[in-house]
C-alpha positions in Angstrom: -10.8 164.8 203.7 -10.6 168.7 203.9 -7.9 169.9 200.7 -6.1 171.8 203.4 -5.5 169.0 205.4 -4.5 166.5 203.0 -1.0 168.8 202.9 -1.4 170.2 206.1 2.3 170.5 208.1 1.7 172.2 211.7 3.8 174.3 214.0 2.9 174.3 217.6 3.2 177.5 218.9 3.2 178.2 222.9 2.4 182.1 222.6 3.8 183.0 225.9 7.0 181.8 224.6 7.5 182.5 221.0 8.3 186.3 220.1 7.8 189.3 222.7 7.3 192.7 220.7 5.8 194.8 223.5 9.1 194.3 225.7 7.1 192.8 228.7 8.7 189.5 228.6 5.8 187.7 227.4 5.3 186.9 223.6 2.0 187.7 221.7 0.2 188.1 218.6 1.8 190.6 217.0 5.1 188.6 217.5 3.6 185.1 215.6 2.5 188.0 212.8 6.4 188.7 212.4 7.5 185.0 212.5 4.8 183.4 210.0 7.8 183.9 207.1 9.8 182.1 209.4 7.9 179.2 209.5 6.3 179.0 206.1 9.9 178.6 205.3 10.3 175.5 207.9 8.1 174.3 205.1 4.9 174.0 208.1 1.5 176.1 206.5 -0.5 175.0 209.5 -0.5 176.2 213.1 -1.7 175.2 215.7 -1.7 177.9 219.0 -1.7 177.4 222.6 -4.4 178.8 224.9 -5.0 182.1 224.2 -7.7 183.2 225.9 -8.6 184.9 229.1 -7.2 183.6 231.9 -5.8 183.8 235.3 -3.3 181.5 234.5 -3.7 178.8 237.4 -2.7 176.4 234.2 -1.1 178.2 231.4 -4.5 179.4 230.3 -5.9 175.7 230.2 -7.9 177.8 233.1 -10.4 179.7 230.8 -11.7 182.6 232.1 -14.0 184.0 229.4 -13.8 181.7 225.9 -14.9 184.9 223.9 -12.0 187.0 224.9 -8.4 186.8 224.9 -5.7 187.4 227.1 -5.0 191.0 226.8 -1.2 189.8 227.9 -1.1 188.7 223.7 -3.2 191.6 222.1 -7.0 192.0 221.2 -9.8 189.9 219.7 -9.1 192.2 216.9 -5.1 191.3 217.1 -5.8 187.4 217.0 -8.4 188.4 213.9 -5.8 189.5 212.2 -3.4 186.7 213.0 -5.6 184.7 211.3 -6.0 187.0 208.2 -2.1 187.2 207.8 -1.8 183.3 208.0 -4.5 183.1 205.1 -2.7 185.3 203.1 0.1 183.2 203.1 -1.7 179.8 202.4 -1.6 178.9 206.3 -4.0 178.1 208.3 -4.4 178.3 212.2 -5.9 176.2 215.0 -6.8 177.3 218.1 -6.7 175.5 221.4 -9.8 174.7 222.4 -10.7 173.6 226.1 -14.4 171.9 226.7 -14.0 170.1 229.7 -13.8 172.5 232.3 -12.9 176.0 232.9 -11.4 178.1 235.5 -13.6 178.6 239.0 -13.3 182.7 237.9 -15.1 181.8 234.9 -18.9 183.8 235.1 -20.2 180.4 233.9 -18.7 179.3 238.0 -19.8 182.1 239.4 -23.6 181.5 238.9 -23.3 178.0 239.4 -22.2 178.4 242.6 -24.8 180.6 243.5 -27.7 178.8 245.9 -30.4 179.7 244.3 -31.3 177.7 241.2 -30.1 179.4 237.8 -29.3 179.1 233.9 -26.0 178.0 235.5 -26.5 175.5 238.2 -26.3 172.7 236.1 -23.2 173.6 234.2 -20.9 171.6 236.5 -21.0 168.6 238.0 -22.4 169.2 241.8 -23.0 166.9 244.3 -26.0 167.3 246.6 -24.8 167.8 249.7 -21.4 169.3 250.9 -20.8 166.0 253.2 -21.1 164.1 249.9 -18.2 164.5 247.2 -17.7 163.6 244.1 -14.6 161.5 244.5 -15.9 158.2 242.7 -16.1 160.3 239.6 -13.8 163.0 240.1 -11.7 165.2 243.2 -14.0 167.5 244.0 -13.7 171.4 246.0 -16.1 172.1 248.8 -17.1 174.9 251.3 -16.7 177.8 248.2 -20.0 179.1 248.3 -23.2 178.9 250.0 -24.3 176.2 247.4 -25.0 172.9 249.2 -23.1 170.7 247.1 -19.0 169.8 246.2 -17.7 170.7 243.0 -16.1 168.0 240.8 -12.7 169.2 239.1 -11.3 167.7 235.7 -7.4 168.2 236.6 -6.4 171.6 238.9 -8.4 172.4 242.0 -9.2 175.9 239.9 -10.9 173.5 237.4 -14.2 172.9 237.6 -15.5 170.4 235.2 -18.6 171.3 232.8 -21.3 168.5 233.0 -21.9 166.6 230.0 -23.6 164.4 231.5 -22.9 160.7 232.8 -23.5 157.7 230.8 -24.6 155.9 233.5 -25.8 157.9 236.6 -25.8 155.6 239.8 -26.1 158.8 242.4 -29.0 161.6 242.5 -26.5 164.4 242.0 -25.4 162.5 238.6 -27.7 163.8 235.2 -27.7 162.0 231.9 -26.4 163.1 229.2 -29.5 163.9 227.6 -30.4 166.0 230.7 -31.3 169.8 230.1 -27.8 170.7 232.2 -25.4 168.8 230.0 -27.2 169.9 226.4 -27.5 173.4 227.5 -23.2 173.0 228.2 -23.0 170.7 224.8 -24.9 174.0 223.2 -23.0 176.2 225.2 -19.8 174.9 223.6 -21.2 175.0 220.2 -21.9 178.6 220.7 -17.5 179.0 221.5 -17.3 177.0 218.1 -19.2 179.4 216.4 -17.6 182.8 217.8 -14.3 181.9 216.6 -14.8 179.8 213.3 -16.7 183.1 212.2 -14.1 185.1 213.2 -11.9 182.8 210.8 -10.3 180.4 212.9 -9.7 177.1 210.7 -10.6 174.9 213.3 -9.8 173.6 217.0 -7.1 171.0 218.7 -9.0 169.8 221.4 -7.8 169.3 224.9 -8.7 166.4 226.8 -11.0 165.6 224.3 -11.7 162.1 226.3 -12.5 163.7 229.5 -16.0 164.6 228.9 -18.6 162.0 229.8 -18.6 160.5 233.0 -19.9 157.6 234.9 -18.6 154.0 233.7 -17.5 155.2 230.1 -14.8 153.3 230.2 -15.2 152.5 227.0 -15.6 156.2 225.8 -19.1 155.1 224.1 -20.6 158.3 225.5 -17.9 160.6 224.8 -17.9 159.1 221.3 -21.7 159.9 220.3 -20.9 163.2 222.2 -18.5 164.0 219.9 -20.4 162.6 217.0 -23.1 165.3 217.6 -20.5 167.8 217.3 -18.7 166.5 213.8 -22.6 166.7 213.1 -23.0 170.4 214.0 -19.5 170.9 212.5 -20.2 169.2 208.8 -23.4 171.4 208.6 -22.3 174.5 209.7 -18.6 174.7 208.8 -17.5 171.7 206.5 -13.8 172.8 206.1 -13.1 173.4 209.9 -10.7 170.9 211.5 -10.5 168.9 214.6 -7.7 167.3 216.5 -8.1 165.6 219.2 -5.8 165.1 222.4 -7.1 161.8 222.9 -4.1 159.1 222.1 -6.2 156.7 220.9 -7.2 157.2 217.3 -9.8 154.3 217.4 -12.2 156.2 219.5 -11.2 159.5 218.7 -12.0 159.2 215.1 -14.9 157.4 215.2 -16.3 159.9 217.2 -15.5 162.9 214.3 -12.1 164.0 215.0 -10.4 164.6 212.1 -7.1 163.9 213.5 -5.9 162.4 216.8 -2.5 163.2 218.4 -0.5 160.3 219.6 0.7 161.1 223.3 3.4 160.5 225.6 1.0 159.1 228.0 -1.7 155.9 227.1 -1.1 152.8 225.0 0.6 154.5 221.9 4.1 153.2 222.7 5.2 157.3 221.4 7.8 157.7 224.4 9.7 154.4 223.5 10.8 156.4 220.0 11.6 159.5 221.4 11.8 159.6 225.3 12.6 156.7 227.9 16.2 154.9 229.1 16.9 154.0 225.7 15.0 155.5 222.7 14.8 153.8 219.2 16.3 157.4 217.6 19.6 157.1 220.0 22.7 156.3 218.2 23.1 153.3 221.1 21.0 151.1 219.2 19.2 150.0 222.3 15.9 150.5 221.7 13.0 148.9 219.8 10.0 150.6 218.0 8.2 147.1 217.6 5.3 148.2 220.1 4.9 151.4 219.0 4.3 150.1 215.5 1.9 147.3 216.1 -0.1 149.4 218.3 -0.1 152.2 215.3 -1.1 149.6 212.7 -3.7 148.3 215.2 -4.8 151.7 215.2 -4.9 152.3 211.5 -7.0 149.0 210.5 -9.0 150.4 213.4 -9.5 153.7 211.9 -9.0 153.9 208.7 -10.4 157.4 207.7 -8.7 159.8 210.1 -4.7 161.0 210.2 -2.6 159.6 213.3 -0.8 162.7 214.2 3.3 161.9 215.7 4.4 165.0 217.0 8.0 165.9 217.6 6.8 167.3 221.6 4.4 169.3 222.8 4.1 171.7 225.8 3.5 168.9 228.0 6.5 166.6 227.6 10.3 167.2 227.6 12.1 168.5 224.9 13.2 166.0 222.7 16.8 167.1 223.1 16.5 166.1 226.9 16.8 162.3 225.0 18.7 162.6 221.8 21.2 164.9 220.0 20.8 167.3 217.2 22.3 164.5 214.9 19.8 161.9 216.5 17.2 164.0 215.9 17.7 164.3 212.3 16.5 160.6 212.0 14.0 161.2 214.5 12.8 163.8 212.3 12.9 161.8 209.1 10.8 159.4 210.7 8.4 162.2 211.8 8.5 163.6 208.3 7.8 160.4 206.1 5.0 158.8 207.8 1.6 159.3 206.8 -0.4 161.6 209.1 -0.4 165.5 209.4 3.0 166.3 211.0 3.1 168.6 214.1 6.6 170.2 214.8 6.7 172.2 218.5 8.3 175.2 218.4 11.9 175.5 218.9 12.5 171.6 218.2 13.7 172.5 214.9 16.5 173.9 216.3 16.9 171.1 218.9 15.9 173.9 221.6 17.1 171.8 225.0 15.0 171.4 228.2 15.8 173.7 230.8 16.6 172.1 234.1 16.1 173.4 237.8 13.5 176.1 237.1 10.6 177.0 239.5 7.4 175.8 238.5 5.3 178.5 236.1 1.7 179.0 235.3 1.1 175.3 236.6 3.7 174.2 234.1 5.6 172.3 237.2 8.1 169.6 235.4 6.9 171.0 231.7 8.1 174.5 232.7 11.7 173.3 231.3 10.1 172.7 228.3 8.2 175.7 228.1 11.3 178.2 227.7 11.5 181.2 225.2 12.3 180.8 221.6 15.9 181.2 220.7 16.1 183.7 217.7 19.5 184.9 217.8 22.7 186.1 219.8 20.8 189.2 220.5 19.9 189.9 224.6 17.4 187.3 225.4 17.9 185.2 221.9 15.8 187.8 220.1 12.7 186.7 222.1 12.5 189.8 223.9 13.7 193.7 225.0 12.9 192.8 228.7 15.0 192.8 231.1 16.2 188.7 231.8 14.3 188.2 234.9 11.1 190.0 233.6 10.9 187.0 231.1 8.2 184.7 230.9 10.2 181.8 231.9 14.0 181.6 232.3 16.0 180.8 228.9 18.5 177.9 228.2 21.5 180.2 230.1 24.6 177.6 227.7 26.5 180.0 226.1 26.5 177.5 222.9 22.4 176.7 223.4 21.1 177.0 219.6 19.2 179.9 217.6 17.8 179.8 214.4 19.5 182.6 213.3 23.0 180.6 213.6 21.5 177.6 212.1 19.8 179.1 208.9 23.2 179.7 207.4 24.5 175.9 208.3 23.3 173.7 205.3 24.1 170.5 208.0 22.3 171.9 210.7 19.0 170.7 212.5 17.1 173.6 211.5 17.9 172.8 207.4 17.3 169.7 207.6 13.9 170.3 208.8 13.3 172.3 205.3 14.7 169.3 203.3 12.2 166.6 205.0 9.7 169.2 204.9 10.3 169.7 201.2 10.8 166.1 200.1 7.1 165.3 201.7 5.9 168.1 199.9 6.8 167.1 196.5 6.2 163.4 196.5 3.0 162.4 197.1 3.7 158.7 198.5 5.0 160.5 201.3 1.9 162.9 201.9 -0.2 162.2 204.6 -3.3 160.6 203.2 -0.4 158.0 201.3 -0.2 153.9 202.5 2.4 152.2 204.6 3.8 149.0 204.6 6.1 148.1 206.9 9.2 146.1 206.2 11.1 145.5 209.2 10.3 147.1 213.0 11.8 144.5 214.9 15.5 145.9 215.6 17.4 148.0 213.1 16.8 149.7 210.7 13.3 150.3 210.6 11.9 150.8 207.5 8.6 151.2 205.8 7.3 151.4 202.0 5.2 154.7 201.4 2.7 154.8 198.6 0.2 156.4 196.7 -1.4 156.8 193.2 2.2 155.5 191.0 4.6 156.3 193.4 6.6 153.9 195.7 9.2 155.0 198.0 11.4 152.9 200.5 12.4 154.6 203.4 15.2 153.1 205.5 16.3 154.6 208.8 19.2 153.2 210.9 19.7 155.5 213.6 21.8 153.3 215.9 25.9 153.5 215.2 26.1 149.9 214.5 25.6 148.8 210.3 22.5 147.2 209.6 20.8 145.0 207.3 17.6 144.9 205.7 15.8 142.1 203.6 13.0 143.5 201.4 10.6 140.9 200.2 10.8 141.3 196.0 6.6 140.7 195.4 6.1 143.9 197.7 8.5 145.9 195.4 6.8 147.7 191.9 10.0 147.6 190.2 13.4 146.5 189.6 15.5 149.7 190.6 15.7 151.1 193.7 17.0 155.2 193.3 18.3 156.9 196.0 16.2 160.4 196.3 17.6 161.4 200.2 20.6 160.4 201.9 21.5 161.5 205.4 24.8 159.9 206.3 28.5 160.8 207.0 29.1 159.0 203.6 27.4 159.1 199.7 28.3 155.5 199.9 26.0 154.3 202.7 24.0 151.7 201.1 25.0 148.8 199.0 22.1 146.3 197.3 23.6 142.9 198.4 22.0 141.0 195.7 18.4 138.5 195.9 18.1 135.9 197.5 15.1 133.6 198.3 13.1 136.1 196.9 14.5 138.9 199.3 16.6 142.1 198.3 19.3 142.4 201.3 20.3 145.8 201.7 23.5 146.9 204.0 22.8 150.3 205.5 25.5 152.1 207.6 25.1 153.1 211.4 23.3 156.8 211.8 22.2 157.0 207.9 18.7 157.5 206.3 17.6 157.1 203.1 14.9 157.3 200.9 14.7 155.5 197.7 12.4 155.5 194.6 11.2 152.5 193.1 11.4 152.4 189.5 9.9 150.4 186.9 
């Protein structure tokens, strides 16, 4: 395990939206540069940033254009160089988003593939053989573009061609093994990406769609796996400390194919939504919900995978605000949670200030139903929240228009508020090492509420108890799984100091009355 990483806390940053400095309603690199205080004091020294790179912004710059250059909308290569400089100087590191399985059809790679005579490039995509035959068994495909005899396959967008890797198990003439020269000349390719950024001093990549690559009967990702084996090869060899997250959602394959980390998703088996996002969430103060699948499918996971970090964001670019679900008071727990289980912790911009979802706007950049989620950062009561000099409707994307919608300003002066107790979680992980993200979990009780879970690592046990639901609780802790005798309350989020009582032992079992919306964290003492 990289050093870095064992302490790593991210921020996701989407850079369209986070700080504007040029006044054209569009944030950039200069304006992360000016925030990196700011969230080195949210207690994060890890970011990870959105596409960045030249685009024409079909998909929010998930449409790469050119992986060598960035988007002159956020500054210069020399700008982003410089981001990451800054960021080291403050013990941070940064993450760029990295997308391998296809690029935009105005990328040059495209462009000489679809050319009809043969070239380096034909065999970069996936091409069928004839225009009357698609590609539709594998993937959609886009035909009639050029005079190239053959339908393009596309990984997502129409204006998203994918890059062949090869198929696992080609059953058609247009289909190439993964060993063929066209897929390890786009496996080399993608090395050569690597390479241009980690020695500009890039830390590292998330990767999007990291399961998307191999086609052809991979159901059971075997090819993407040793795919991405030969890249944690490259990777070790060439730049040991660089790190790799996967968007993959399912940390059994993910890591044993060489991610470093894998991001559990609102989409696949991970059970994520039912904590944060559906009808009736676990964190909601109805006391409706149940996180019993997520957490058998995440210790399935672990046993699974024992080596890599299972990553629980708060949200991401792609789902709904959390505050679409839960208020700032539901989050707190949500957060708790977040913030005391093992795994690197990614926080996405703005939700710790419980930024809302803004409903009813126009689709932008591809963002469709995510475009709510997408909004500008909310700095302050300045025009625009202090994202930007622009005028309103030159912004990126319309802001949250409630005249009481949150900033971080307001809230860094409110000890109770969302934002501080981000810093408090933030800075209780940081300084006990049973709660770091490398440290063990054992889980007490999942099955209603509270949930609760002991955290442990070298001599250090702490028992976390969180009862988000109004209703009081109880919870019956097994004595043998217990180092101690005293159980030392070291957080407390509750209305009342007086929210736990130790109801005596009995058959062996320490009942423990928790009140509705309280979380705790106690030490265990010898």
């Amino acid at each position: 395990m990289h050093d870095w990483l064992a302490n790593a806390s991210f921020y996701e940053i989407y850079p369209q939206s986070f700080n504007d400095t040029n006044g054209d309603g569009i944030g950039d690199f200069q304006g992360i540069i000016e925030k990196l205080d700011y969230i080195k004091s949210l207690g994060c020294n890890a970011i990870w940033l959105n596409p960045c790179f030249d685009s024409p912004f079909g998909d929010a710059g998930y449409d790469v254009r050119d992986y060598k250059l960035v988007a002159p909308r956020y500054g210069t290569n020399d700008d982003l160089v410089r981001l990451f400089d800054e960021a080291h100087a403050r013990g941070m590191h940064v993450l760029l988003d990295l997308v391998p399985g296809h690029t935009s059809v105005e990328h040059e790679w495209f462009k000489a593939s679809m050319k009809a005579e043969t070239n380096e490039y034909t065999d970069r995509y996936i091409w069928s053989d004839s225009i009357w035959t698609n590609t539709d068994s594998v993937l959609p495909s886009i035909r009639g573009i050029s005079d190239r005899d053959g339908c393009a396959a596309v990984n997502f967008f129409s204006s998203q061609p994918a890059l062949n890797y090869g198929f696992l198990n080609p059953k058609e003439s247009w289909q190439q093994p993964m060993d063929a020269p066209g897929p390890m000349a786009t496996r080399e390719a993608m090395k050569d990406v690597m390479r241009f950024w980690l020695d500009k001093g890039c830390d590292g990549f998330r990767v999007d769609m990291a399961h998307s690559m191999v086609k052809g009967d991979d159901e059971d990702f075997s090819g993407t796996v040793s795919l991405w084996q030969d890249f944690r090869a490259f990777w070790d060899a060439e730049y040991p400390e660089a790190v790799f997250v996967s968007e993959w959602g399912m940390p059994d394959k993910s890591l044993k194919g060489g991610f470093h980390m894998d991001f559990l998703l609102h989409f696949g088996p991970s059970h994520y939504n039912d904590l944060f996002r559906c009808d009736e969430p676990f964190f909601s103060s109805r006391g409706k919900g149940s996180a019993k699948e997520f957490v058998e499918t995440y210790l399935a996971n672990r046993a699974k995978a024992p080596e890599g970090l299972i990553c629980i964001p708060s949200g991401n670019h792609d789902m709904d605000r959390m505050a679409r679900y839960l208020s700032p008071d539901e989050m707190k727990h949500a957060l708790t949670f977040l913030y005391t289980m093992p795994g690197a912790p990614f926080l996405y911009y703005g939700d710790e200030i419980g930024m809302r979802y803004v409903e009813g706007l126009t689709s932008k950049e591809g963002g469709y139903n995510r475009t709510g989620a997408r909004s500008p950062m909310q700095w302050n009561a300045s025009e625009n929240a202090g994202f930007s000099t622009a005028a309103a409707e030159n912004l990126y994307i319309p802001q949250d228009p409630s005249e009481d919608r949150p900033t971080a300003e307001d809230q860094d002066g409110d000890m109770t508020s969302l934002l501080n107790h981000v810093r408090r979680v933030q800075a209780l992980r940081a300084k006990h090492p049973a709660l770091g993200n490398n440290g063990d979990i054992t889980f007490i009780n999942y099955e209603g509420y509270p949930l609760s879970y002991l955290r442990s690592a070298d001599d250090e046990q702490l028992l976390v108890i969180i009862n988000p639901g109004s209703e009081e609780a109880r919870l019956f802790v097994p004595i043998e799984l217990l180092d101690g005798v005293a159980l030392v309350p070291i957080a407390i989020m509750s209305d009342r100091r007086e929210c736990i009582d130790y109801e005596g032992v009995s058959e062996q079992k320490l009942t423990i009355r928790v009140d509705g919306c309280t979380s705790v964290v106690l030490k265990v003492k010898k």
